[in-house]
N, C-alpha and C positions, 0 to 999 in steps of 0.2 A: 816342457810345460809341466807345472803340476798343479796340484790340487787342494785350494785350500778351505777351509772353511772359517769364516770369519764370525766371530760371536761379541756381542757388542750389549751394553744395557741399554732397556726399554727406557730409563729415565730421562726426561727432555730432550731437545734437540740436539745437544753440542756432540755427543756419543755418534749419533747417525752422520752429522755432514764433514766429521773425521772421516769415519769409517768408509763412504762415499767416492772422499775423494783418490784415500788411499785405494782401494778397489780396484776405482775405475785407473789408476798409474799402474795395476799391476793388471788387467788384463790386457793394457797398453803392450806389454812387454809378452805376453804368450797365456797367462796363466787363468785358470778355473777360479773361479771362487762362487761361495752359497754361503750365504750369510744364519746364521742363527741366534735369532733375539723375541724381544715378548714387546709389551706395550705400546708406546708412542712408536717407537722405533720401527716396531714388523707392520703399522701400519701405514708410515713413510714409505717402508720399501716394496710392502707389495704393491702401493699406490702405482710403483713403477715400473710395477714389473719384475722386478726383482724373485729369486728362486729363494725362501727363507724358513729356516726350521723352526715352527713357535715354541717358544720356552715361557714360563711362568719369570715376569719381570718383578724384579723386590723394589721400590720404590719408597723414597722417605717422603713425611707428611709436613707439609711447612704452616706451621700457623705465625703470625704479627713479625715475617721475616726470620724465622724459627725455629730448628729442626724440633718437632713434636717426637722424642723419642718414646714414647707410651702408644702415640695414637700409631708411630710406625712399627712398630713389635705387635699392635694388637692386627695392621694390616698384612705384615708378612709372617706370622708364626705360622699359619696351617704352611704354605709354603715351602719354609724352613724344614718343616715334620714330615715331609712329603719330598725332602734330597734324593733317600736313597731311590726311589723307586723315579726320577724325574732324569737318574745320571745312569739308571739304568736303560730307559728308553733311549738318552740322549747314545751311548755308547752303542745300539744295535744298530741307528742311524749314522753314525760316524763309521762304522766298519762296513756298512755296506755301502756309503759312497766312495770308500777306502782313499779318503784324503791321506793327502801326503805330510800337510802342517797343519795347525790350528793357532789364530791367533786372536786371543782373546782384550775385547776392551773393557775391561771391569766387571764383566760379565762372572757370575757366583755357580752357575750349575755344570756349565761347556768343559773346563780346565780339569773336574772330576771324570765325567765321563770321557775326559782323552786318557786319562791316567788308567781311567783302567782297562783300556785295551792297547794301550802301550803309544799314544798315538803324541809326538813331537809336540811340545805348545811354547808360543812365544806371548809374552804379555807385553802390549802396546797400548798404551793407556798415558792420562798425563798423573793420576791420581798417585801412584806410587813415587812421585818427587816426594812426597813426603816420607816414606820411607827409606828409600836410597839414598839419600842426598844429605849434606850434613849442612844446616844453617843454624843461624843467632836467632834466640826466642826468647822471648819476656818471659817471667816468671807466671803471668797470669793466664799466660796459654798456653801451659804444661798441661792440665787436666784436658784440654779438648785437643791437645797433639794424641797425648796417650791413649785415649778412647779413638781416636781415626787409626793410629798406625793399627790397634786391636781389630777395627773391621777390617782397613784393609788387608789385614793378614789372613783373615776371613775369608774374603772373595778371593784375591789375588790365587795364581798357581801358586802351589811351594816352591816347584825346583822344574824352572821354565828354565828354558835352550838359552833364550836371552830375552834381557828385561830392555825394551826399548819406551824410551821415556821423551815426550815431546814436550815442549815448553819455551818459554819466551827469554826466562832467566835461569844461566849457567850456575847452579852451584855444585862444589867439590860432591864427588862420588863415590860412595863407600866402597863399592866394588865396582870397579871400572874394568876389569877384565869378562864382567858379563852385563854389565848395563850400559846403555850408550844414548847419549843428550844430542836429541838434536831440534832444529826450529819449527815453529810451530806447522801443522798442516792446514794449507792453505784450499778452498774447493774449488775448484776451475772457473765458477760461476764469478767468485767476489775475486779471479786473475782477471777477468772479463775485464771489468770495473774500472771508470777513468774517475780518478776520484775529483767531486767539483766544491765548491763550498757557497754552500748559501743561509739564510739567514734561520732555518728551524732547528731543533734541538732533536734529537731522536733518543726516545726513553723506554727501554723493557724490561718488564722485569717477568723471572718464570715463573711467579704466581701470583696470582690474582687478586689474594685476601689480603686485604688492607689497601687495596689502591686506593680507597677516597684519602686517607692520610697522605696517600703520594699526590695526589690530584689536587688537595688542599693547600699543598705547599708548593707545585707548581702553578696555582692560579694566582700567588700572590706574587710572583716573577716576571717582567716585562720581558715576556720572549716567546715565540711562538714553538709549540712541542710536538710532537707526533709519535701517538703512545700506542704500544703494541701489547699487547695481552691484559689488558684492563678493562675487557666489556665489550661488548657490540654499541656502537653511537644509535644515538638517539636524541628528541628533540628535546630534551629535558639536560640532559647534559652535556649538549651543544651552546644553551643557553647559560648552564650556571657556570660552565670552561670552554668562557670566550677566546682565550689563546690557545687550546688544545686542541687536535684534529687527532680524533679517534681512528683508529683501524683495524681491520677483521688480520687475523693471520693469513701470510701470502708472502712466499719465497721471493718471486721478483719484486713485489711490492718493498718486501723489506730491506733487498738490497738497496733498489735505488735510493731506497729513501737514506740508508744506511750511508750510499757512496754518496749523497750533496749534501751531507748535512753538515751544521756546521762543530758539532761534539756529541758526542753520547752519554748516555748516564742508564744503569743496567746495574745488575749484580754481577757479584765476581765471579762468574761460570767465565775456566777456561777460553772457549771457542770463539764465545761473540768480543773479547778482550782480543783475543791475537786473531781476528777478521779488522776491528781496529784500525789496532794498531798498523795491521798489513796497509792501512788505505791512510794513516796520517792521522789520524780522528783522533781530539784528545779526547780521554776519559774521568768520570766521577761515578768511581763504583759503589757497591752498597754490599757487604757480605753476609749472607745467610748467616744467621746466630746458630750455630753447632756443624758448619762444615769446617771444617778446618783447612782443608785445601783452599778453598774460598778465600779464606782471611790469610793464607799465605799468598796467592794470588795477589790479592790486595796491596801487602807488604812489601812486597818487590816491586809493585807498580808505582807505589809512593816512593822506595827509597832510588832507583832508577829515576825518574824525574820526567814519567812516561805520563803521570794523572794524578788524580787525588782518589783519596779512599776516605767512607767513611766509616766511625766502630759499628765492626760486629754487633748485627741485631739491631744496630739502634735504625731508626728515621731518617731521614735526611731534613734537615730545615731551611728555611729561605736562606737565610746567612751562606749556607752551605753552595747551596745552588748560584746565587749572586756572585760569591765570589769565585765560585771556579770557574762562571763564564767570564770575568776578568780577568783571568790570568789565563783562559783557552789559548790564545793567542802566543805566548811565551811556552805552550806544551808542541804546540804545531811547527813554531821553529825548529824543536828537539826532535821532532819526529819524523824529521825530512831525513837522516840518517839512518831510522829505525826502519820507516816503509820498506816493502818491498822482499823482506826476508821470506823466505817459506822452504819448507823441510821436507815437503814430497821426495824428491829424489833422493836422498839422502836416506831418509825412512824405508824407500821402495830396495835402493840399493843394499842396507843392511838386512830388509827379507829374505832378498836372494842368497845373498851372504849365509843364513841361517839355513836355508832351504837348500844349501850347498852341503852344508856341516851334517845334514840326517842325510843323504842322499837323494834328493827328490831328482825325479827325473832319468835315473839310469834304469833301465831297461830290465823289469822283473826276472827273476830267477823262472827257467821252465820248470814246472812241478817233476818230478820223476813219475814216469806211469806204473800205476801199480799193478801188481804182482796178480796172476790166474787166484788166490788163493785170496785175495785182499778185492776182489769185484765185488759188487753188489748182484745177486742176484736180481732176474727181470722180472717184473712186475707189470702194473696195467698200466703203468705210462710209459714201460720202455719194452716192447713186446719184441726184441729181436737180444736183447739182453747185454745190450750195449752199458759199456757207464758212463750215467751222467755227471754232467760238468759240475767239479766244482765248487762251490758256493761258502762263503766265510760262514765260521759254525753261528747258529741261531738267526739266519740271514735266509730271508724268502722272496720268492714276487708276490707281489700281491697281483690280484687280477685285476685292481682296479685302476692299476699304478704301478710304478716303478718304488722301490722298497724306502724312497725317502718317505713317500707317503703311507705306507704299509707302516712306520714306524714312528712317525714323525707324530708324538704325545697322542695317541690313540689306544685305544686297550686293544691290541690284534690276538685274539683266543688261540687258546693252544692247538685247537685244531685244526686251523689250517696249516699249522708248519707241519701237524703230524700227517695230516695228506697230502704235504709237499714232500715229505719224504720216505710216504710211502712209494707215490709215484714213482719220483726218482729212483726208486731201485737203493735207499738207505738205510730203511728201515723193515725188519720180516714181522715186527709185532704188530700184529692186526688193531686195527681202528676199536675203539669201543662204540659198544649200543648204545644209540642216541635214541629219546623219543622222537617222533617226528615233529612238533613244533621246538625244539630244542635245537635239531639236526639243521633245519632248514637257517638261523639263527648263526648257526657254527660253535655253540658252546660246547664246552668238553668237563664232561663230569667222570670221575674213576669211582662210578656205580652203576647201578641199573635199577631200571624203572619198572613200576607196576600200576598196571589201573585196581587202585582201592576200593576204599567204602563209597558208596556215593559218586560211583563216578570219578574218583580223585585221582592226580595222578601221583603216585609216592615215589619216594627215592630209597631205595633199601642200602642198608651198610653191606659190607664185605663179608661180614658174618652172620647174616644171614643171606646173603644170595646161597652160600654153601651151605645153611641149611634146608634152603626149598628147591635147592639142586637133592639132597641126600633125602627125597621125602620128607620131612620134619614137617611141624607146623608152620603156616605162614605165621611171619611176625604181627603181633598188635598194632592198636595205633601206638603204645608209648613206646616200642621199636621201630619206627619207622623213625630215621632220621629226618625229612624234608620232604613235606607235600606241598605240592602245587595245586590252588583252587580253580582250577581248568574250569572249562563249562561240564556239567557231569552227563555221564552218555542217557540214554532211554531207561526209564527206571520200569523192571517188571511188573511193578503194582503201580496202578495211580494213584495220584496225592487226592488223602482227603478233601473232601469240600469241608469250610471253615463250620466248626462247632459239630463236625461227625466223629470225634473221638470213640476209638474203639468199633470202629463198623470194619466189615472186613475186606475194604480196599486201606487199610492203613501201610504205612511202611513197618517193616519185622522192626523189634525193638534191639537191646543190644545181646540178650541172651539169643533172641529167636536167631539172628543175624550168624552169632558165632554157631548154633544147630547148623544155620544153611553152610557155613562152610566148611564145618563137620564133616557132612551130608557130600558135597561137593569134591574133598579133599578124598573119601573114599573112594568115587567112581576112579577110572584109569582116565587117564588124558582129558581131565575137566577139573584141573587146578583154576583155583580162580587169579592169579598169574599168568597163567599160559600164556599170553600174547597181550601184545597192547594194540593199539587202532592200528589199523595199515597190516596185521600180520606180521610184526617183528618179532619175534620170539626172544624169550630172556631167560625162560628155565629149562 
């Protein structure tokens, strides 16, 4: 058995009911898996239960069927600016579930934090066909190949164990001794499925903006539709799309309707083309203007003789729709040979295959036990002076949880690993002085505190702790690096009543103030440092 962790993009559906079904063939077979993803996606899977690491999902911005490249750069920069420290959390959570493989679907932050703790990654995704693979391209979609293979090269790992690549259409392989094609992944749910044909059309598309365009050119087609992600129904556009029967999103809803229909019409995402195609349905896709996976999707669809396509970015118009449910009929003969493919096993088996090649599954090395001269001395959590177990470096329990959650995109303060390993018997350098609302918090500062002026509480530097260790002056306020506006304690004089200026309940001013600590700084043991609430002592 081993242990994998699977990381997958938050972006729409087609990522998650991959990832899904592959999962669920591999713990078929013995194996662990904890998924790690952000958006849509971590919210499908915790819906189910699922155990999942949240990650910050990058997501592109679709306007008039149209990848918005401005409005997506202005939604993922901070994101982006925020890698290193997102692939550092990821990597303390991957070493302490101490997975065996990772295998990543398009996923941007997962593939960094395996690398840098050395951790196997296999990339299973469909999006890198366009990379790996060599096909015929028009002249006029050179510039949107060039800018996709540039992301993908982006996300993708660099130098993954093996690039496993699903899809519907074979083409040649530029490196075929580490890449490998095979058919699309099918989810158990649409193998269920007895596919039937009846007389509706079933239409999705994955965004929402511009559906009256879409809704406007199928109300002028004699044929009954059933449109999925364009709005909650209502009596108002019930009324003005008499042939259209709205629907809320809904898994089984969407199959069935998916298995009796009599064609589909969708954009070129992957997943919902080879679920399809699995069931005979002929297709008339529509490609997002700046995916370029999309419009290669498309092109293989059309020149295979699987559906029609139409360009990139544009509309669909009546013409459009009319005649590809004329010709549906002549797609569905063709498709009686195509039904029925699916890549699970084949997928699942080249896993193993890989999970063979790192060694997952042989039986870890016993540590050597160390040496009388290499123990940890005992400490207050190991009072017989035993050594404790253990534990990959930077790797703790948490007490509320188990260390996925201890790590899992949370800021966890320094101080509890350093009193996990004080405990432990790891560490002999003693804790630093916390104030007590700081302590109680768990924050860890490398200073020490003092109640100030006013009540206040200050943070002194390192340079002067060692001077009000050696007697010197306490520092001023423009020495004091960081005060905190606490509540201020009991003041010796009381505050003037308004408009008593100068009566002799005033507070000292700022000459009088430094006299009093003059004053103060001369007696023996009535530093005005000396201790903070509670009797902590600092000097």
């Amino acid at each position: 058995m081993a242990r994998i962790i699977y990381a997958l993009s938050g972006q729409g559906r087609g990522h998650t009911s991959r990832v899904m079904a592959t999962s669920e063939a591999l713990r078929k077979r013995g194996h662990e898996v904890v998924f790690c993803c952000g958006g849509t996606a971590r919210e499908i899977l915790e819906s189910r239960g699922e155990r999942v690491l949240p990650v910050p999902a990058l997501r592109q911005v679709m306007k008039a069927n149209r990848v918005c490249l401005r409005s997506t750069l202005r939604r993922n920069w901070k994101r982006v600016l925020c890698a290193p420290r997102i692939t550092r959390r990821l990597a303390r959570a991957f070493a302490a579930y101490r997975a065996d493989l990772l295998i990543t679907d398009f996923e941007a932050f997962a593939p960094r934090a395996a690398r840098r703790i050395g951790l196997p990654v296999l990339s299973f995704n469909h999006q890198q066909v366009v990379t790996e693979t060599r096909y015929p391209l028009p002249a006029r979609h050179w510039p949107s190949a060039a800018l996709t293979r540039a992301a993908i090269g982006l996300i993708a790992p660099r130098r993954p164990r093996h690039v496993l690549i699903t899809s519907f259409f074979f083409p040649e392989l530029k490196h075929p001794e580490r890449t490998t094609l095979v058919p699309p992944i099918i989810r158990p749910a649409v193998q269920e499925l007895r596919p039937e044909r009846s007389d509706h059309v079933l239409v999705y598309y994955n965004q929402s903006e511009g559906a009256e365009a879409v809704l406007d050119t199928l109300r002028r087609v004699d044929a009954p539709f059933v449109v999925y992600n364009f709005g909650a129904p209502s009596a108002h556009r019930n009324k003005r799309y008499p042939n259209i029967t709205f629907k809320r999103p809904s898994l089984e809803g969407f199959l069935a309707d998916l298995a009796s229909s009599r064609a589909v019409i969708c954009t070129a995402g992957f997943t919902l083309i080879s679920e399809g195609l699995y069931l005979g349905k002929p297709l008339l896709v529509a490609p997002n203007g700046g995916i370029f996976e999309q419009i290669i999707n498309a092109r293989f669809l059309r020149k295979d003789g699987l559906g029609e396509a139409a360009r990139a970015g544009s509309r669909l118009t009546t013409d459009d729709v009319r005649g590809f449910l004329d010709r549906a009929p002549r797609y569905a003969r063709r498709l009686r040979d195509f039904s029925g493919a699916s890549g699970n096993d084949a997928a699942v088996t080249c896993i193993e295959r890989v999970l063979a090649s790192v060694g997952a599954g042989d039986p870890p090395a016993s540590p050597r036990p160390p040496a009388a001269s290499e123990r940890p001395a005992a400490s207050a959590g190991s009072s017989n002076g035993a050594p404790a177990p253990e534990r990959p470096r930077g790797v703790c329990r948490h007490r509320n949880g188990g260390p996925l959650r201890a790590f899992a995109f949370r800021e966890v303060p320094r101080v509890y690993r350093r009193v996990g390993a004080v405990r432990a018997g790891q560490s002999r350098r003693p804790l630093p002085l916390l104030p007590p609302h700081r302590a109680e918090r768990g924050h860890h500062r490398h200073h020490e505190w003092r109640r100030g002026h006013h009540g206040r509480l200050e943070q002194l530097s390192r340079t002067h702790q060692r001077r009000a260790r050696q007697g010197g002056r306490p520092p001023g306020r423009h020495q004091v690096r960081h005060r905190l506006h606490r509540e201020p304690l009991p003041q010796r004089h009381p505050r003037p009543a308004p408009g008593t200026r100068g009566t002799p309940g005033r507070l000292p001013g700022t000459r009088e103030r430094g006299a009093l600590l003059d004053g103060l700084h001369d007696q023996p043991g009535r530093h005005p440092g000396d201790q903070l609430e509670g009797g902590l002592h600092l000097f």
